[in-house]
N, C-alpha and C positions, 0 to 999 in steps of 0.2 A: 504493500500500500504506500509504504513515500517514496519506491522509486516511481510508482504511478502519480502521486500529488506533484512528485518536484517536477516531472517529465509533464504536467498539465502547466506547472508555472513556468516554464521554458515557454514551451509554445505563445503563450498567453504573452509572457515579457517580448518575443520577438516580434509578435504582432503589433502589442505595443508601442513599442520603441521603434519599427517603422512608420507607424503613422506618426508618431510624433514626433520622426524626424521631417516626416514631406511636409507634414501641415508647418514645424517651423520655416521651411522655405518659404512660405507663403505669409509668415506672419510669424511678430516676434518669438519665440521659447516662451515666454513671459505671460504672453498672451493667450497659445494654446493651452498651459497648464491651468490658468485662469478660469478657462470654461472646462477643462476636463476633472480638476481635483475636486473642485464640491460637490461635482455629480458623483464621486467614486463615495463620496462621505455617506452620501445619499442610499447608495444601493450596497455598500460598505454595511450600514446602519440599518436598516430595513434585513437584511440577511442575518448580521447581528441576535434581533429583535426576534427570529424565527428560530434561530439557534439555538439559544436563549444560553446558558453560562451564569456564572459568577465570577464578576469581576472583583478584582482587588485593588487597592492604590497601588500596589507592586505593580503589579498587571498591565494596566494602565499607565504608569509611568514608564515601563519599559517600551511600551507601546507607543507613546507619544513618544520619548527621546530616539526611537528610531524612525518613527516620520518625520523628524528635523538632518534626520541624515538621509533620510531619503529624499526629501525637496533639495537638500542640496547637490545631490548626485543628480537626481533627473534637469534640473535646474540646467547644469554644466553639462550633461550628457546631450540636450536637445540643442543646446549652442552650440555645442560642439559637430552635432549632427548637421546641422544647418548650415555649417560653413564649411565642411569636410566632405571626404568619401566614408560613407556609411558602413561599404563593407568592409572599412580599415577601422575607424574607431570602435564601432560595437563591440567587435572581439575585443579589442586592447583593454577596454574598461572591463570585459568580462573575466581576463585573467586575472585578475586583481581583485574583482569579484567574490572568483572563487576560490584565489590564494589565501585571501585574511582569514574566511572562519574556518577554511580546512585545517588552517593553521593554530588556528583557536582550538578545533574540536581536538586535533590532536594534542595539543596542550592539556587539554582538559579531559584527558584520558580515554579519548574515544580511540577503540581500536578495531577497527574496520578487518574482514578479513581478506586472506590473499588475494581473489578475485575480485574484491571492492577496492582493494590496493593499489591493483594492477586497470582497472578500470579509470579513478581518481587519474593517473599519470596518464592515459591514455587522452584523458579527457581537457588535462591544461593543455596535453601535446598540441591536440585536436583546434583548441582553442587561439592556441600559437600560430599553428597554418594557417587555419581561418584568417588569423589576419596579416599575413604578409601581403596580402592583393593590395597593388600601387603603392605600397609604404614608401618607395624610392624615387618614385618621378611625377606618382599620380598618374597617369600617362592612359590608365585603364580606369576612369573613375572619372565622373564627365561633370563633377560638383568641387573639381581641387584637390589640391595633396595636403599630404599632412602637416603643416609646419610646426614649429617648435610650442606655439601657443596652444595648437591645436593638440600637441601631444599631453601639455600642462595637464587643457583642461579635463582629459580623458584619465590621466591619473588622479584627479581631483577628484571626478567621477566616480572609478571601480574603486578607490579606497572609501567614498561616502556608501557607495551600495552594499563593499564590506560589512562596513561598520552597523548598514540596516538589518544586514541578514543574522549578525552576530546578537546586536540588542532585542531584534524581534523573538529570537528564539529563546531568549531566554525569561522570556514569560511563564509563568508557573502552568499546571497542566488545569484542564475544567473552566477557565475562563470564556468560552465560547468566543466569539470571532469579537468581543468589545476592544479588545488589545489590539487590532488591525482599525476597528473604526479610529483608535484614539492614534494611531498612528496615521491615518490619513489626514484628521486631524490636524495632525502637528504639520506635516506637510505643507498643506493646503494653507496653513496661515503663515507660514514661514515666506513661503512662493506669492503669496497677495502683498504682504509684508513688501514684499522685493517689488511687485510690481507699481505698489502705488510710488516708492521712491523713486523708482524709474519714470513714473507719470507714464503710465501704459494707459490705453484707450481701454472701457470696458463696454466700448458699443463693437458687440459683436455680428460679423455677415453669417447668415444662417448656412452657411459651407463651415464656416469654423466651430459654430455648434455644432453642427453634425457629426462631425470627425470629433469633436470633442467629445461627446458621448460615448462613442464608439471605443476609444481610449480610454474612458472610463471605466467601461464594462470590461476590457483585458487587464486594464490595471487589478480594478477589483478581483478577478478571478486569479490573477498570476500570485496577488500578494495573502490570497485568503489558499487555495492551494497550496502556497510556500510554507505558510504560519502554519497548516498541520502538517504538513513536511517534516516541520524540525519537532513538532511535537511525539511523533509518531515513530522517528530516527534518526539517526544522527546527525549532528550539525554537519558535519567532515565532508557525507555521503552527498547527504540533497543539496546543499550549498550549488558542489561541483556540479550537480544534473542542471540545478538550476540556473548555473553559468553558461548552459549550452546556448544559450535563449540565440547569440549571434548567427549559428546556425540555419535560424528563421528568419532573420532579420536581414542574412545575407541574400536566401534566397527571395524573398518577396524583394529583396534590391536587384536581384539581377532576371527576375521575372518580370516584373510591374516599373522598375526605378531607372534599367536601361544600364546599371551597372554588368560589367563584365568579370566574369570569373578565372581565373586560373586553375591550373593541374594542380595545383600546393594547395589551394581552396577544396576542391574536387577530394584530394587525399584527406585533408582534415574533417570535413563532411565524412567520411565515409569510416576516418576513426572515432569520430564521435558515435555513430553504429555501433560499433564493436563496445565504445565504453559503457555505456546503456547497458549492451547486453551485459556485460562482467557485473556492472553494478547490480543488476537485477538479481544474478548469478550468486553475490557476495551476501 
């Protein structure tokens, strides 16, 4: 069951995180999350509500302080998207992603066995290829190369989405999904926070709501999948499945986005397969 929930927030994050990289071409980062994160609180909240649970202040507090690291990450991640090639940053932030709480879990005594061992490395490797495409000229990425700000703000990124996967998880068990509402929460005011300092517009075109929405609903399922992910197994394990999310993100870039792939893409895709399997295996 968490290599099924983490492999549902994959999917879910990659969807995401395509749309909200095209929608940021068309309109600030700022802006997209504006009309996407209250709706996530919404349907976050009403899931919540059906759930039902026992929240704690622990609970809750874990859950808020990891939706300030998650506004931060998405925050930099959709600028980042917006000024870059897609199918180079995604992964970069993903290993990083999935470095800090595999790093964590095994810190913290989680010991995965051989085949989840061997799957884990399979699955950074995986995440590695993934993003070699255009890191050196751009030349295959029709949206710009990587440059030195654009790498910043990607490490700024997978260590902020780290730090959500790590705080999330460690919400105590029986809380039902309110630790995810209060995490969007936090999010959501953090990213408004930013936007009225910036003096962003909140008269939105009914194209940007829509897609907003839309990213709400993968938001919501990526981060409500994840949070019983880690409930259910190890931080170490689903962290990594849940890093695969680039994966998804590259190929709706090079289905839908006009991006192009490479043989080193093509192999990483193909050991992310094999890691899946092992993990599932482990």
């Amino acid at each position: 069951m968490p290599v099924a929930l983490a492999s549902t927030s994959a999917v879910a994050y990659g969807i995401s995180d395509y749309l909200g990289g095209v929608a940021s071409r068309r309109a600030r980062a700022l802006r997209v999350v504006s009309v996407a994160y209250p709706v996530s609180i919404v349907l976050v909240g009403a899931a919540a509500l059906v759930a039902g649970g026992s929240p704690t202040p622990a609970g809750l507090g874990w859950g808020l302080a990891s939706g300030l690291a998650s506004g931060a990450a998405v925050w930099t991640f959709y600028v980042a998207l917006s000024r870059g090639p897609m199918s180079v940053i995604s992964p970069i932030t993903a290993v990083l992603a999935a470095a800090g709480p595999l790093a964590f879990g095994l810190a913290a005594g989680e010991r995965p066995g051989p085949a989840a061992m061997a799957g884990m490395a399979l699955a950074l490797v995986a995440t590695v290829l993934v993003s070699l495409e255009g890191a050196g000229d751009g030349s295959s990425a029709p949206h710009g190369r990587l440059t030195a700000p654009l790498l910043a703000m990607s490490v700024v990124s997978g260590s902020a989405f780290a730090a959500f996967f790590v705080l999330l998880s460690r919400v105590p068990a029986g809380e039902g999904l309110w630790p995810v509402a209060a995490s969007r929460v936090g999010a959501t005011v953090m990213l408004l926070a930013a936007a009225v300092a910036a003096r962003e517009s909140f008269r939105f075109p009914r194209r940007l709501i829509a897609i907003g929405v839309v990213i709400a609903v993968f938001d919501a399922i990526a981060n409500g999948a994840f949070y019983f992910a880690s409930q259910a197994g190890m931080l170490s394990l689903v962290s990594v499945i849940a890093a695969l999310y680039p994966a998804f993100t590259v190929a709706l870039a090079v289905t839908h986005g006009g991006e192009r792939m490479r043989v080193v893409q093509l192999a990483g895709l193909g050991l992310a397969c094999v890691a899946i399997v092992l993990l599932t295996l482990g």
